[in-house]
C-alpha positions in Angstrom: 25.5 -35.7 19.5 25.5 -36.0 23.3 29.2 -34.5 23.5 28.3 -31.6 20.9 25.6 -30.3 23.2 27.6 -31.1 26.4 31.0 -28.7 24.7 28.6 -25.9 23.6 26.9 -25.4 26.7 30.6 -25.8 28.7 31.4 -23.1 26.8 28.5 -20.4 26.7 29.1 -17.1 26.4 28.5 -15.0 29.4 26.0 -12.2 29.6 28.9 -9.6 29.0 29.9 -11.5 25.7 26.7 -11.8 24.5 25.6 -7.9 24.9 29.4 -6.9 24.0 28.7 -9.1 20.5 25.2 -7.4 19.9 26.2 -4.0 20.5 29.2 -4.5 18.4 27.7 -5.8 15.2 24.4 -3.2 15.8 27.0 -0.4 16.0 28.4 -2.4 12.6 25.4 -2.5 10.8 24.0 0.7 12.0 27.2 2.7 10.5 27.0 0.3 7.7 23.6 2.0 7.0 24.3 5.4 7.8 27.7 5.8 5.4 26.3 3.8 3.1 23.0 5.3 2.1 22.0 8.0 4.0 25.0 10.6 4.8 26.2 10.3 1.0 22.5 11.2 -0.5 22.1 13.7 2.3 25.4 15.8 2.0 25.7 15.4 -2.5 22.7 17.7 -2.1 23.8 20.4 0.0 27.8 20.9 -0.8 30.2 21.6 -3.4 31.4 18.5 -4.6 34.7 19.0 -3.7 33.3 19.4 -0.8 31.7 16.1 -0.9 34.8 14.5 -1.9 37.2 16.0 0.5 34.0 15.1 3.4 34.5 11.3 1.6 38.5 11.1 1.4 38.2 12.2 5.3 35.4 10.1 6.6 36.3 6.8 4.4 39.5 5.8 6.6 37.6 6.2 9.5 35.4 4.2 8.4 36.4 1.2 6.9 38.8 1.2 9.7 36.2 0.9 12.2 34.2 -1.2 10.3 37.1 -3.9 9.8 37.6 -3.3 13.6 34.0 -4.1 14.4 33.6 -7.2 11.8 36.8 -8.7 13.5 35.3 -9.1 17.0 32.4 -10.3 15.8 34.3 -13.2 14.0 36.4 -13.4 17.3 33.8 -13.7 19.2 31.5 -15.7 17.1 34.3 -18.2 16.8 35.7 -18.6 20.0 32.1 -20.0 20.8 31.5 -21.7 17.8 34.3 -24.3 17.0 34.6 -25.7 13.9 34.4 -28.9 14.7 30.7 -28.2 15.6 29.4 -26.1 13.6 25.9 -27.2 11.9 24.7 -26.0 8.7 23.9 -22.8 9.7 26.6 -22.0 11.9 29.0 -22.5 8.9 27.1 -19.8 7.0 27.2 -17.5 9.7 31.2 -17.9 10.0 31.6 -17.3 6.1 29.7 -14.8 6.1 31.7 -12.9 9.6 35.0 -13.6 7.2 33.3 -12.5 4.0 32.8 -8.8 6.2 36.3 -8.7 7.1 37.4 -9.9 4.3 35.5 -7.2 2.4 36.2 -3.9 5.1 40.0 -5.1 4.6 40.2 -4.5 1.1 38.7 -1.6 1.0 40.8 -0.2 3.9 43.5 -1.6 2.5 43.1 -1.1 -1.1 40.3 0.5 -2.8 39.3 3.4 0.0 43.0 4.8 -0.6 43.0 4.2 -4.4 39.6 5.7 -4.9 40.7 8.7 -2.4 43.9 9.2 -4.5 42.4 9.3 -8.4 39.9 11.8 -6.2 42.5 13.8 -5.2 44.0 14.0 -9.0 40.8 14.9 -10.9 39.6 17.4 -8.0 43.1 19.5 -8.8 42.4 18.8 -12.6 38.7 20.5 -12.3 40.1 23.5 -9.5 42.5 24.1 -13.0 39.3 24.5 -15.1 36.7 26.1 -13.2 34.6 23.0 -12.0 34.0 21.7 -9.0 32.3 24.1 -6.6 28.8 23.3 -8.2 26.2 21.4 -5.9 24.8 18.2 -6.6 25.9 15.5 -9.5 24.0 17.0 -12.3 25.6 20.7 -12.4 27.5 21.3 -15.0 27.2 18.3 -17.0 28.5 19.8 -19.9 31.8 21.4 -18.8 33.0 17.6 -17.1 32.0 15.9 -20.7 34.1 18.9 -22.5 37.0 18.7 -19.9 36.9 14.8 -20.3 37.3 15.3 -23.9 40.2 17.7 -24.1 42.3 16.3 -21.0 43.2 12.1 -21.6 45.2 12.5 -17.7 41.3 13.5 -16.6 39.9 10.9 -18.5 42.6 8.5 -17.3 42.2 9.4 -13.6 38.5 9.8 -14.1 37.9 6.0 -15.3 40.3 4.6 -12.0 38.4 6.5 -9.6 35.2 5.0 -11.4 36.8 1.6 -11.5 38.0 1.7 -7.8 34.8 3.4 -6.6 33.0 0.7 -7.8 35.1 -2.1 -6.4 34.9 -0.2 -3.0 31.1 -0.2 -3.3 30.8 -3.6 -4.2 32.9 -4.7 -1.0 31.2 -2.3 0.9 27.7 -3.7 0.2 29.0 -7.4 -0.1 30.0 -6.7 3.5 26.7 -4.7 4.5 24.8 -7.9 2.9 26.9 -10.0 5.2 26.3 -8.0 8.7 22.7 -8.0 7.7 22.2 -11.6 7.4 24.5 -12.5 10.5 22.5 -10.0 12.0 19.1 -11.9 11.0 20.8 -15.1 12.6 21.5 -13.2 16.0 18.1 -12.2 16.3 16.3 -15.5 15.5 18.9 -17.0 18.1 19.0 -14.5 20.9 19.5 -17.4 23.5 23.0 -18.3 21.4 25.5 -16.2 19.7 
């Protein structure tokens, strides 16, 4: 016990570490929040929704990008000062869950954003063909997607991948949003340690 206190407190963090790590994951969690369930309520009200998708297959890169960026320092950071030959119980759930976030904002930026963004692209040509598609909100028009879903099995086909890769690519999303949160939690119980 007397050499686990005497390694961690060799090896504190500096002041510049410690606000560099609290600005990161706030900026993490804070664009988390924003993307997540504000700017996507906020704008399906007010444009076209090819607007809203084109906005989405823009914005999406950008940010999973930045938000695998920002998980990955806070792991780096987190774990430079957190061996893991010293980690108690709640350390080790902190660490899971800064490689659950990355884990999550890679797949997405790896897989899902761009498979979601590419069915997207498919059914919004599909709909230009047809007349739909410059309509605001989700529940315009209801009847002239179900008629076109229907007559057109590509749509339909294209329609149920975006659905299915959407979904994975929220799921990760809020599985990683879930993680920041708590790891965030931690940080703020523990201000004296990172």
């Amino acid at each position: 016990m007397i050499t686990k206190l005497a390694m961690t407190t060799e090896g504190d963090p500096t002041d510049w570490v410690k606000v560099l790590h609290l600005l990161v994951i706030s900026f993490t969690w804070g664009m988390q929040v924003w993307v997540s369930f504000i700017a996507g309520f906020v704008l399906i009200s007010q444009v076209s929704m090819h607007t809203f998708g084109l906005v989405q297959s823009k914005l999406f890169p950008f940010y999973f990008n930045c938000l695998l960026g920002g998980t990955a320092v806070n792991l780096a950071i987190y774990a430079v000062y957190h061996p893991r030959e010293l980690l108690d119980w709640h350390e080790g759930v902190q660490m899971i869950l800064y490689f659950v976030a990355v884990i999550m904002a890679g797949l997405n930026v790896q897989w899902f954003g761009p498979s979601t963004t590419e069915s997207m692209q498919v059914m919004r040509e599909i709909e230009q063909e047809h007349g739909l598609g410059a309509e605001v909100g989700m529940g315009s028009n209801r009847e002239g997607y179900t008629k076109l879903r229907e007559q057109d099995p590509k749509y339909k086909e294209h329609r149920a991948t975006f659905y299915r890769y959407h979904g994975l690519s929220n799921l990760c999303n809020l599985a990683g949003f879930m993680s920041t949160t708590i790891n965030l939690i931690y940080l703020a119980l523990n201000l004296g340690t990172i």
